[in-house]
ROVOZA-77086 format. One record per residue (C-alpha): residue number from 0; residue in three letters; x, y, z. Coordinates in pm, whole numbers, plus 50000, padded with zeros to 5 digits. Layout:
N
  nr rest    xx    yy    zz
 NUM  ALA     X     Y     Z
...
REM end
This chain:
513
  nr rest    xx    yy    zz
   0  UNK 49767 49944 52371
   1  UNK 49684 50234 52618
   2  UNK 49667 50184 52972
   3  UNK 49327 50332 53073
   4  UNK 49288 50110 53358
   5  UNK 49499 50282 53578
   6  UNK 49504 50650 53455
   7  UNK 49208 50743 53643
   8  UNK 49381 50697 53982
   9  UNK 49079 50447 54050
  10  UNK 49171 50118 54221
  11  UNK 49279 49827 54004
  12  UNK 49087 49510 53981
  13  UNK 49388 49350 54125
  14  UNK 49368 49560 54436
  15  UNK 49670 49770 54400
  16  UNK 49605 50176 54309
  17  UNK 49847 50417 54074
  18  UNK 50196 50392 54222
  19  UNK 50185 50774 54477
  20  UNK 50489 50866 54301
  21  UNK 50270 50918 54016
  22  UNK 49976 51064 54133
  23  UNK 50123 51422 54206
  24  UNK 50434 51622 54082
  25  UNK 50591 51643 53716
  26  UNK 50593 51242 53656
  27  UNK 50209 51261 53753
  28  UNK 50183 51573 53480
  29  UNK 50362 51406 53194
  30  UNK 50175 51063 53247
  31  UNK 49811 51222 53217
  32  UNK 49982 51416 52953
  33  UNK 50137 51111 52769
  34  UNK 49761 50927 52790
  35  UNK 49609 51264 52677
  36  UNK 49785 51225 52355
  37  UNK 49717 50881 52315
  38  UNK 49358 50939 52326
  39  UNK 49398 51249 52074
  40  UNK 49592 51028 51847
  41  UNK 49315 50728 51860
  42  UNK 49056 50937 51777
  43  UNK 49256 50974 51454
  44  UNK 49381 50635 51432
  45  UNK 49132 50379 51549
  46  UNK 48902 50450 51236
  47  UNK 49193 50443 51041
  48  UNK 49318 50114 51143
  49  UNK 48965 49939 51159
  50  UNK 48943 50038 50787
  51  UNK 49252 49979 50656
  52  UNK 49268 49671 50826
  53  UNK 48942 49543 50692
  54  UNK 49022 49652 50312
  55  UNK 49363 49530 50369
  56  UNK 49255 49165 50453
  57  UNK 49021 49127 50111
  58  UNK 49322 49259 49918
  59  UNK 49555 49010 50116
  60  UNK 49330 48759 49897
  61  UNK 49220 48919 49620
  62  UNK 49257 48641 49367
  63  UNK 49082 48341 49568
  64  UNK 48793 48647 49582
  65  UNK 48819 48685 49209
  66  UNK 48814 48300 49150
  67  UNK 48499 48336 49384
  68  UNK 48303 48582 49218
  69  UNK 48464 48613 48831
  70  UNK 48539 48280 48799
  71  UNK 48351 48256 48490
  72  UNK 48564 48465 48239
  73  UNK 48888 48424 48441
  74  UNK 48859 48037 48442
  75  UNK 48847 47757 48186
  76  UNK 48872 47404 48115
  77  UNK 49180 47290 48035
  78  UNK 49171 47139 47653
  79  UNK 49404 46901 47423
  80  UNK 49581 47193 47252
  81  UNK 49558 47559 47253
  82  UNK 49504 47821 46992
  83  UNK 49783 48079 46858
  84  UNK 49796 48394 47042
  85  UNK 49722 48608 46740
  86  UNK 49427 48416 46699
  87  UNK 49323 48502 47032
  88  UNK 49452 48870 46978
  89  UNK 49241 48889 46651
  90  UNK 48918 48731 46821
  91  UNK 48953 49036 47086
  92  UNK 48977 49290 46817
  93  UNK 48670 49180 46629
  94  UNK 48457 49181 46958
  95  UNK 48557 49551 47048
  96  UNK 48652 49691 46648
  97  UNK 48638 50041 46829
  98  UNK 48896 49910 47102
  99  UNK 49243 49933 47071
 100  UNK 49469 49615 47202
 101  UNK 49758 49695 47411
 102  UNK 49886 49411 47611
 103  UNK 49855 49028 47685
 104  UNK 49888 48836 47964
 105  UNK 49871 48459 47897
 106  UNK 49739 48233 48182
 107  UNK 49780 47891 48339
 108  UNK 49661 47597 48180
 109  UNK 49326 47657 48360
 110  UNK 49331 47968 48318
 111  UNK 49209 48232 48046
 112  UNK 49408 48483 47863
 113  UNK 49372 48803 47932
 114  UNK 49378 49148 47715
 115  UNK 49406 49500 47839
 116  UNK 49119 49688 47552
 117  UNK 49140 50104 47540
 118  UNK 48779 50116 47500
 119  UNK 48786 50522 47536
 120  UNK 48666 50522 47861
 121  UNK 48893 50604 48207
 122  UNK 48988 50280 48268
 123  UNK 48937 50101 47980
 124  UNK 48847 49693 47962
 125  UNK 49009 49360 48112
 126  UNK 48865 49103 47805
 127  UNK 48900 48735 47861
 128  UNK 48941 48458 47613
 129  UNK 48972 48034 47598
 130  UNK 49300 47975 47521
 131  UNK 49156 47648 47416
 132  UNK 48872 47740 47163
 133  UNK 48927 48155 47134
 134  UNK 48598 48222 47266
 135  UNK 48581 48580 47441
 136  UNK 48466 48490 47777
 137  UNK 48386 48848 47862
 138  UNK 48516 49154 48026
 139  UNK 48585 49342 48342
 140  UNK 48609 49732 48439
 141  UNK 49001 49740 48608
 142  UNK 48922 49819 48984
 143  UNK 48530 49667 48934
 144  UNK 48440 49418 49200
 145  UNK 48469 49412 49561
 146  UNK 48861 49374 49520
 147  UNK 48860 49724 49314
 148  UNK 48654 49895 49599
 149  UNK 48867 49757 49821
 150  UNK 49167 49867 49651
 151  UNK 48993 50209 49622
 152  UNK 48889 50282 49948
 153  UNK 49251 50118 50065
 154  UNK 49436 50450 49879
 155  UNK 49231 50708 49842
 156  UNK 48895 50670 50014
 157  UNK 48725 50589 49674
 158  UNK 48786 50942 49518
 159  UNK 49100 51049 49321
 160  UNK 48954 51346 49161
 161  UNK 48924 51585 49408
 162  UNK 49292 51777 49477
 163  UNK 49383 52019 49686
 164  UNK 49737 52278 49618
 165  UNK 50003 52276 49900
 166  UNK 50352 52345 49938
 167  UNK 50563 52080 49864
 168  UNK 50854 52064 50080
 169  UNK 51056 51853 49773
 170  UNK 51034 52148 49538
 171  UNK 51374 52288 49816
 172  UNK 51517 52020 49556
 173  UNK 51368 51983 49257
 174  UNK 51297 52243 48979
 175  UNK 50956 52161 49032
 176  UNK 50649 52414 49149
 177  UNK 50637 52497 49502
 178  UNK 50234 52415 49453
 179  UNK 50154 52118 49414
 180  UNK 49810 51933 49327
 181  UNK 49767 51647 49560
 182  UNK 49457 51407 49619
 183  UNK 49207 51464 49896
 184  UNK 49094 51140 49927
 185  UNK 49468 50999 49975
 186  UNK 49595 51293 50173
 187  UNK 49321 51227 50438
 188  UNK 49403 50892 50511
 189  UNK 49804 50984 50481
 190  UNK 49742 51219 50775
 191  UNK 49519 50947 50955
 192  UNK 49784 50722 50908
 193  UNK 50060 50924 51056
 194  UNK 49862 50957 51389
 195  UNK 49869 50594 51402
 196  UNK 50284 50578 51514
 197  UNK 50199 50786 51769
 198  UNK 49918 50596 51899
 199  UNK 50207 50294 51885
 200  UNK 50454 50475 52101
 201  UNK 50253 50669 52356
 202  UNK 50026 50341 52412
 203  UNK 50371 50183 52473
 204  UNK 50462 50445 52750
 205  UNK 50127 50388 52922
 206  UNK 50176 49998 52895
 207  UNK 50529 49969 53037
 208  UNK 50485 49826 53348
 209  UNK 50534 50025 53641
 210  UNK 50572 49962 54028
 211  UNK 50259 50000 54252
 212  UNK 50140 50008 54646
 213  UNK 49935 49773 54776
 214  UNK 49697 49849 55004
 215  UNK 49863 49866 55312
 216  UNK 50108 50108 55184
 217  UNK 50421 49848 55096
 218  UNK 50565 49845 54756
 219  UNK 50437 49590 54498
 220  UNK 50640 49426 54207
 221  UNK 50587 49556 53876
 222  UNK 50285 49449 53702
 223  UNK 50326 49159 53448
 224  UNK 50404 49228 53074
 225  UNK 50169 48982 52977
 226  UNK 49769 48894 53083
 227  UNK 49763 48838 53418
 228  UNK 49534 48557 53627
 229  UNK 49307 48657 53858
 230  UNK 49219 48994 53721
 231  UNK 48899 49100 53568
 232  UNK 48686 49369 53453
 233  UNK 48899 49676 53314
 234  UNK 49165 49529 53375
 235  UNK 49098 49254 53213
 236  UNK 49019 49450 52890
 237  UNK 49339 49675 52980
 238  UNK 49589 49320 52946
 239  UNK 49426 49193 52685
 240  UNK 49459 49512 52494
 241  UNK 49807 49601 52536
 242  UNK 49945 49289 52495
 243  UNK 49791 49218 52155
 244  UNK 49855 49582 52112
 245  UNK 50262 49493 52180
 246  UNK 50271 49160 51988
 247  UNK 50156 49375 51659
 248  UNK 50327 49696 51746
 249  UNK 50673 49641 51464
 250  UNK 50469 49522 51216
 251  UNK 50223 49774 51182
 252  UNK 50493 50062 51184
 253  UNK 50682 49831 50892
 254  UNK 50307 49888 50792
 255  UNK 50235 50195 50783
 256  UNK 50614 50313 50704
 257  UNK 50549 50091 50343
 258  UNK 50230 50209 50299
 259  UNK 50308 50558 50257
 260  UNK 50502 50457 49978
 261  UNK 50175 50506 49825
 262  UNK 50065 50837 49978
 263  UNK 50033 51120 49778
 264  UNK 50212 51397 49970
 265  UNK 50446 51225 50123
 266  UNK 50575 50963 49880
 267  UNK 50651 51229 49645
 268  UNK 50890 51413 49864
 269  UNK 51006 51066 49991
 270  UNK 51093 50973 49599
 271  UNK 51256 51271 49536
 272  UNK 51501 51283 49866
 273  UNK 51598 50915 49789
 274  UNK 51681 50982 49438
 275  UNK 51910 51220 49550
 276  UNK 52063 51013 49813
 277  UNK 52084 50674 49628
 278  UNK 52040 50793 49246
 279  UNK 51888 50486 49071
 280  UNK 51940 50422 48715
 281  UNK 51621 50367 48518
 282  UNK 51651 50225 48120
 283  UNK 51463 50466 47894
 284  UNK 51249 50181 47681
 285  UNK 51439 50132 47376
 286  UNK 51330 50181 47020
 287  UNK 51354 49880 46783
 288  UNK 51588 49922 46453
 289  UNK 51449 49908 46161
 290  UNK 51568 49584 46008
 291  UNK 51492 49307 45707
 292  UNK 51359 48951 45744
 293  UNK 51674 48799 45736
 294  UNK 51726 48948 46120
 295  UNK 51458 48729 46229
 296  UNK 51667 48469 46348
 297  UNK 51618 48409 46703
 298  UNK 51456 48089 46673
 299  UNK 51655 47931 46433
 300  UNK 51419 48038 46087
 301  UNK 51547 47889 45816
 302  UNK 51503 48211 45632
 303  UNK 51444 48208 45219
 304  UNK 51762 48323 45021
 305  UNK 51563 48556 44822
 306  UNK 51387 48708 45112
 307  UNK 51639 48796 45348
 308  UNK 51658 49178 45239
 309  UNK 51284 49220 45220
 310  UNK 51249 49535 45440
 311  UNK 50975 49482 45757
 312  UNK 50696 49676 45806
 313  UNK 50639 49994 46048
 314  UNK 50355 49872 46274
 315  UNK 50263 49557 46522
 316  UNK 50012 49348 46278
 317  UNK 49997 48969 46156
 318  UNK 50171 48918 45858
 319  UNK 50003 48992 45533
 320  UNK 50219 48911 45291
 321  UNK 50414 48525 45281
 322  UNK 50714 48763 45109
 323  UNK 50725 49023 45372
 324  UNK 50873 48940 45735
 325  UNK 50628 49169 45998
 326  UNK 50668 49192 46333
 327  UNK 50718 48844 46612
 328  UNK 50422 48659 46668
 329  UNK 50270 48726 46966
 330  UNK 50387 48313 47030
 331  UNK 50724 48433 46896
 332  UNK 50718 48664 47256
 333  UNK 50575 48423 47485
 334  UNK 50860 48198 47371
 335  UNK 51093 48466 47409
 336  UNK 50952 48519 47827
 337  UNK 50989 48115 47849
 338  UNK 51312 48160 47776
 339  UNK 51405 48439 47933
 340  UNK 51254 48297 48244
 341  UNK 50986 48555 48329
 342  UNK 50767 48460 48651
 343  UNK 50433 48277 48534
 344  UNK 50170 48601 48514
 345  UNK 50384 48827 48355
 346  UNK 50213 49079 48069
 347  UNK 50377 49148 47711
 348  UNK 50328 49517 47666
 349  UNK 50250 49563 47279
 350  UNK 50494 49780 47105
 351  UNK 50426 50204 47060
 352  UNK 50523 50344 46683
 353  UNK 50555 50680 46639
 354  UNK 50744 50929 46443
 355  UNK 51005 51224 46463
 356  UNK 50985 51560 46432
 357  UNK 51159 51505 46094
 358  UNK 50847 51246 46037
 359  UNK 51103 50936 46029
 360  UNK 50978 50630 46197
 361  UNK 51009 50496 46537
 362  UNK 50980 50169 46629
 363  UNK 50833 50090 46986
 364  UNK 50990 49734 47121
 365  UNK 50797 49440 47346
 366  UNK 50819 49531 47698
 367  UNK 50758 49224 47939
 368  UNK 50707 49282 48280
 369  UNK 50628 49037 48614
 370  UNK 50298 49190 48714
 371  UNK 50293 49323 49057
 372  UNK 50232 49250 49281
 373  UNK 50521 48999 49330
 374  UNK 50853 48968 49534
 375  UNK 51087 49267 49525
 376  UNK 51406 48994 49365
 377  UNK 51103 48933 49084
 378  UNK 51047 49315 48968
 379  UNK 51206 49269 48599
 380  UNK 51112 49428 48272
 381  UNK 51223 49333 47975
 382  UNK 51244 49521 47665
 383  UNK 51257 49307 47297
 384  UNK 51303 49443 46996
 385  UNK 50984 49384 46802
 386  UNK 51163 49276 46492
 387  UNK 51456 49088 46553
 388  UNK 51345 48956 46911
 389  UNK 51678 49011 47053
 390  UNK 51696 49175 47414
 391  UNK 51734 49536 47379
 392  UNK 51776 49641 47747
 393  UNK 51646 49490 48142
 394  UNK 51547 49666 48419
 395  UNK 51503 49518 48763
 396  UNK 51314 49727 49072
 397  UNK 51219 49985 48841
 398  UNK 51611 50118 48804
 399  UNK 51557 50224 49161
 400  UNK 51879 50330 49434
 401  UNK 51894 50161 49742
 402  UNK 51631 50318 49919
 403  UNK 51417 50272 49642
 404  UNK 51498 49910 49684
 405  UNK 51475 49844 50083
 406  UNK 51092 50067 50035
 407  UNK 50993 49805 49770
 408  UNK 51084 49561 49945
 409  UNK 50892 49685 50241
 410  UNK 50624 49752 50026
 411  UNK 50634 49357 49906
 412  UNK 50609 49232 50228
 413  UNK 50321 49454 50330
 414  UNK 50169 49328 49996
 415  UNK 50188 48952 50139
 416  UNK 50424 48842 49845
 417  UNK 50760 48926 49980
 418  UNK 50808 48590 50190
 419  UNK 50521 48399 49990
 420  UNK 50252 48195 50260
 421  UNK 50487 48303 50575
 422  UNK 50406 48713 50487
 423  UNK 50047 48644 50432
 424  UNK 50014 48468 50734
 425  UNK 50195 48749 50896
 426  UNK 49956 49003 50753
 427  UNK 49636 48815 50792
 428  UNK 49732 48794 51170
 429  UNK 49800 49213 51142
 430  UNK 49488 49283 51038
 431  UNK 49274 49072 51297
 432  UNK 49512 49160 51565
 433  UNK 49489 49543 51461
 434  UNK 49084 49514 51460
 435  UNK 49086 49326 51792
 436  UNK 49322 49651 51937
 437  UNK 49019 49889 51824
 438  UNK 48799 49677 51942
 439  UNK 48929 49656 52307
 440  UNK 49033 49971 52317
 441  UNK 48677 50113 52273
 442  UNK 48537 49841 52525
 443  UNK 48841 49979 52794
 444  UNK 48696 50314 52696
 445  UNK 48317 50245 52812
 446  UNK 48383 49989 53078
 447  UNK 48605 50327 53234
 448  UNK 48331 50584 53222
 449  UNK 48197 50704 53550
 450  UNK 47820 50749 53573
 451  UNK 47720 51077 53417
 452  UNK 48040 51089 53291
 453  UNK 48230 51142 52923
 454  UNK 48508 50955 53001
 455  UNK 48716 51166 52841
 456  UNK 49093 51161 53004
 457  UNK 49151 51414 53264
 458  UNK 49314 51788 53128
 459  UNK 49640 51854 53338
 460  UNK 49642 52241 53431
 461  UNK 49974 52254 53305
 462  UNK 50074 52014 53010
 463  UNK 50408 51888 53090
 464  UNK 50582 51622 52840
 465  UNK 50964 51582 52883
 466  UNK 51277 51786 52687
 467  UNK 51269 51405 52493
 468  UNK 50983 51334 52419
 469  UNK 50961 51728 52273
 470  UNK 51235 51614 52060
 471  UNK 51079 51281 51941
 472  UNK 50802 51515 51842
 473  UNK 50968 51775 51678
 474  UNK 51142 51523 51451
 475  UNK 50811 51354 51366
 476  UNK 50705 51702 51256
 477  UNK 50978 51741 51003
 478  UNK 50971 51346 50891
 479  UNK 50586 51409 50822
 480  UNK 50470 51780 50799
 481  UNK 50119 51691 50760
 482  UNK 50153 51524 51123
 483  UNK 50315 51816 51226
 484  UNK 50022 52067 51087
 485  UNK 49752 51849 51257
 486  UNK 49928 51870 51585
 487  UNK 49929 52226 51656
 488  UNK 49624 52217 51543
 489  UNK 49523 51969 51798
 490  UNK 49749 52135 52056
 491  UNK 49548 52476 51993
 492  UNK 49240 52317 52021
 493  UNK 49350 52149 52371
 494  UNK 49491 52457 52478
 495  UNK 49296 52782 52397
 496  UNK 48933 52593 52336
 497  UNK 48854 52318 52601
 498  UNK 49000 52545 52881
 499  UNK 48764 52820 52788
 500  UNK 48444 52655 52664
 501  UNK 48265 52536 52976
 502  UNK 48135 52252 52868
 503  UNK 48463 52116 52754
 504  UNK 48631 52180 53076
 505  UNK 48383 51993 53250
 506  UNK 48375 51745 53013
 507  UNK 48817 51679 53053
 508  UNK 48731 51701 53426
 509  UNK 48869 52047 53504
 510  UNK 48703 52271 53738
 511  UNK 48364 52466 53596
 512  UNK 48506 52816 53705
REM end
C-alpha cells in the first residue's frame, strides 16, 4: 500500500521525479515522516497479516478440512432407519464409564452424532457414533487437528497460559480490580493487530496520487489510481501494491475491528463500555419445576389414569421404572428443536441438577443452542424444561444491546457465515489479497535498496506530522491504549536512540557526525 517508489526522491520508471514542492519545506518533512511511520507500523503488521491471513483461510474452511482428514468418525453411510438417541447416549457412556456425557449434537443423514465426554482432562473428548448401527466411531481432542492449531495460533499464538497483570482501563466502570490477568499470547497479536490500521491509513497517504514534473520542468497530471502501462521495475511493484493494497483496505479494518472482539485486553473493556451504553438483557437459564407424569404432555401422551400423579425423578437418566415418568427422551428434545425450528447443527445441552443451601433440589432444564459459528439472525438458545418439555425462556444474540449486536454481526461476517458463499468468497479473496500486499511490499522494499545500502527510509532532522494527523493519533491512543503504549515507545526509540547510535544514523541516512 506504501509508496516507496517515489520516497527516495530517485527518478520514477515513468520518467517523472518527486513533485519539487515536495522535496524541501514542511510538506517534504511530513511526507518522509508519514512513510517513516508506515514502515514502523509494517514491521509490526506485515507478520501479522501474513499469519493471520494464512490461519484465517484454513479456518474459512474448516469443515471441508475436517471431512478431509476426520472423515472417518465424522462420516457415515446413510442406513434404512436410525437408532434412538438414548441408545446412542448409552453406547457413549459404556465406552468412556469414567466420562461424564454432557451434550449432543445430532448430524445429517450422512453424518455421525456427536457427544461432548468430560473425560477429566482440559478439554475433554468429541466421541462419534452411527446413528445407523450405534457403533462409536471414535473420538477427537476439541482444538486437535490442523483446524485446532489453526484456531490456536489464530487467537492466541498457541499459548493461553501464560498472563501478564495490567491496568484495565474498564475497572473506571466496573467494580472490578484495577489489575487484571490477561493472556500473553493474545495480547501480542492484539497489539500487532492494532499497528495494522495504521499501516492502512498512512499507506493510503503515500498512495494518493500526487502531481509531478517532468523532465523538462512542466507540470505533469497526477499519476493514475490504478496500474499504469508502460511502467516497470519499482514502479511496477509500487502499482501493483497499492492498488491491491486499496481494493482490500475496508475490509480488512471491518477485519481487524471484528476481530478484536476476541482480544483479550481490549474486548473486555469494549464489553463492558457497550453494556453500559446499550444494556442488553441476558435470560438467566431457568430451572425446571418439579412436576408428575401427567405434565408430560407435549406430544400428545396418552398418559395412564393411575399414573398421572406419580412424582418424576431428580436427575437426567432413561427411565427405569414403566410406573415412573423420568426425564424427555433425548428423541423427545430433538423433536422438540424440529419443532421449534432450530438451524440443522444445533447441540442439546444436557440438563445441570443441583441443590440449595437448604439441600432442596434444583432442576437444570435442556438448553439448545445453533452452534457457532452461524449468522448473527441464527444466534438462538433455547431453554426446555426437562420434564414437561415446555419452553421455559429464549435468548437470541446472547441477550446482547445494540452494540453487542452490530459487533456480532461483524464478527459473523468476518467468520464467512454472515452472507453464506458471498462472505466466504469475500474473505477468501482478503486473505490472498492481504498475503499478496506483504508480499509486494517486501519485493518494493529490496528492489529500492541502494548498493551497500539498508534501505531503511530516510530520518527527517525534524519530525513534522500535521496538528491532524496528531489528533487522528491521539484518538487512536485512547480507542486502543496498547497502540498508544507501543508508540511512544517506538517514538522514543526513533527519537533518542537512532539519532545517537552511529550506526543507526547511518543506517536512516542521516549524517555520521
Amino acid at each position: 500500500m506504501t509508496a516507496l517508489t517515489y520516497a527516495t526522491g530517485d527518478d520514477g520508471a515513468d520518467g517523472t521525479t518527486v513533485d519539487t514542492d515536495l522535496a524541501a519545506g514542511e510538506g517534504s518533512r511530513r511526507w518522509r515522516s508519514v512513510w517513516r511511520i508506515h514502515f514502523y507500523s509494517g514491521m509490526f503488521a506485515m507478520p501479522f497479516i501474513l499469519f493471520m491471513a494464512v490461519t484465517g483461510l484454513v479456518i474459512l474452511y474448516t469443515q471441508p478440512i475436517e471431512d478431509l482428514t476426520q472423515g472417518d468418525v465424522r462420516n457415515v453411510d446413510v442406513g434404512e432407519s436410525r437408532i434412538s438417541y438414548d441408545e446412542q447416549a448409552a453406547a457413549v457412556e459404556t465406552a468412556y464409564p469414567d466420562g461424564t456425557v454432557y451434550d449432543m449434537t445430532p448430524g445429517a443423514a450422512d453424518r455421525a452424532t456427536r457427544f461432548f465426554v468430560d473425560d477429566g482432562s482440559a478439554s475433554g473428548q468429541h466421541v462419534f457414533v452411527d446413528p445407523y448401527t450405534g457403533e462409536v466411531l471414535g473420538d477427537i481432542k476439541p482444538g486437535s487437528g490442523i483446524v485446532g492449531l489453526s484456531n490456536r495460533l489464530h487467537g492466541s499464538l498457541n499459548n493461553d497460559s501464560i498472563t501478564i497483570d495490567l491496568p484495565a482501563v474498564s475497572s473506571i466502570i466496573d467494580d472490578g480490580p484495577v489489575m487484571r490477568p490477561y493472556v500473553v499470547g493474545d495480547l501480542i497479536l492484539e497489539i500487532l493487530g492494532v499497528w495494522t490500521p495504521v499501516l492502512a491509513f498512512s499507506g493510503l497517504y503515500l498512495w494518493f496520487p500526487r502531481r509531478s514534473r517532468s523532465s523538462d520542468g512542466s507540470k505533469a497530471e497526477r499519476r493514475s489510481l490504478f496500474i499504469r502501462k508502460g511502467v516497470t521495475g519499482r514502479a511496477r511493484w509500487r502499482d501493483l501494491h497499492s492498488t491491491g493494497g486499496v481494493v482490500l483496505l475496508s475490509v480488512m479494518l471491518l477485519t481487524i475491528v471484528s476481530g478484536m472482539a476476541w482480544s483479550t485486553y481490549w474486548s473486555e473493556q469494549f464489553s463492558i463500555l457497550a453494556d453500559e451504553v446499550t444494556p442488553g438483557d441476558p435470560v438467566e437459564p431457568p430451572l425446571s419445576a418439579l412436576g408428575v407424569r401427567g405434565d408430560l404432555d407435549r406430544f400428545g401422551n396418552q398418559i395412564p389414569w393411575a399414573t398421572g400423579d406419580f412424582p418424576i425423578p431428580a436427575s437426567y437418566a432413561p427411565p427405569t421404572d414403566g410406573t415412573v415418568a423420568s426425564p424427555l427422551s433425548l428423541d423427545d428434545v430433538v423433536a422438540i428443536a424440529e419443532d421449534e425450528g432450530m438451524k440443522p447443527g444445533y447441540t442439546i445441552s444436557f440438563p445441570a441438577n443441583d441443590v440449595d443451601e437448604a439441600g432442596n433440589p434444583l432442576y437444570g432444564s435442556f438448553t439448545l443452542y445453533n452452534s457457532w459459528p452461524r449468522k448473527t439472525g441464527e444466534a438462538r438458545d433455547l431453554f426446555i424444561d426437562q420434564f414437561s418439555g415446555e419452553t421455559l425462556a429464549e435468548q437470541t444474540v446472547y441477550g446482547g444491546g445494540t452494540v453487542a449486536r452490530g459487533m456480532d454481526t461483524l464478527v459473523s461476517t468476518h467468520m464467512g457465515t454472515q452472507l453464506g458463499i458471498v462472505s466466504r468468497i469475500f474473505m477468501t479473496l482478503l486473505c490472498v489479497l492481504s498475503i499478496w500486499a506483504v508480499i509486494s511490499g517486501f519485493v518494493m522494499f529490496w528492489k529500492r535498496r541502494r548498493p551497500g545500502s539498508t534501505g531503511l527510509p530516510r530520518r527527517p532532522v525534524d519530525v513534522s506530522l500535521s496538528k491532524r494527523l496528531g489528533l487522528i493519533a491521539l484518538a487512536a491512543a485512547i480507542v486502543f491504549p496498547q497502540w498508544g503504549v507501543t508508540a511512544l515507545i517506538v517514538l522514543a526509540i526513533d527519537r533518542f536512540v537512532i539519532r545517537r547510535v552511529r550506526p543507526l544514523r547511518v543506517a536512516f541516512g542521516q549524517p555520521a557526525a
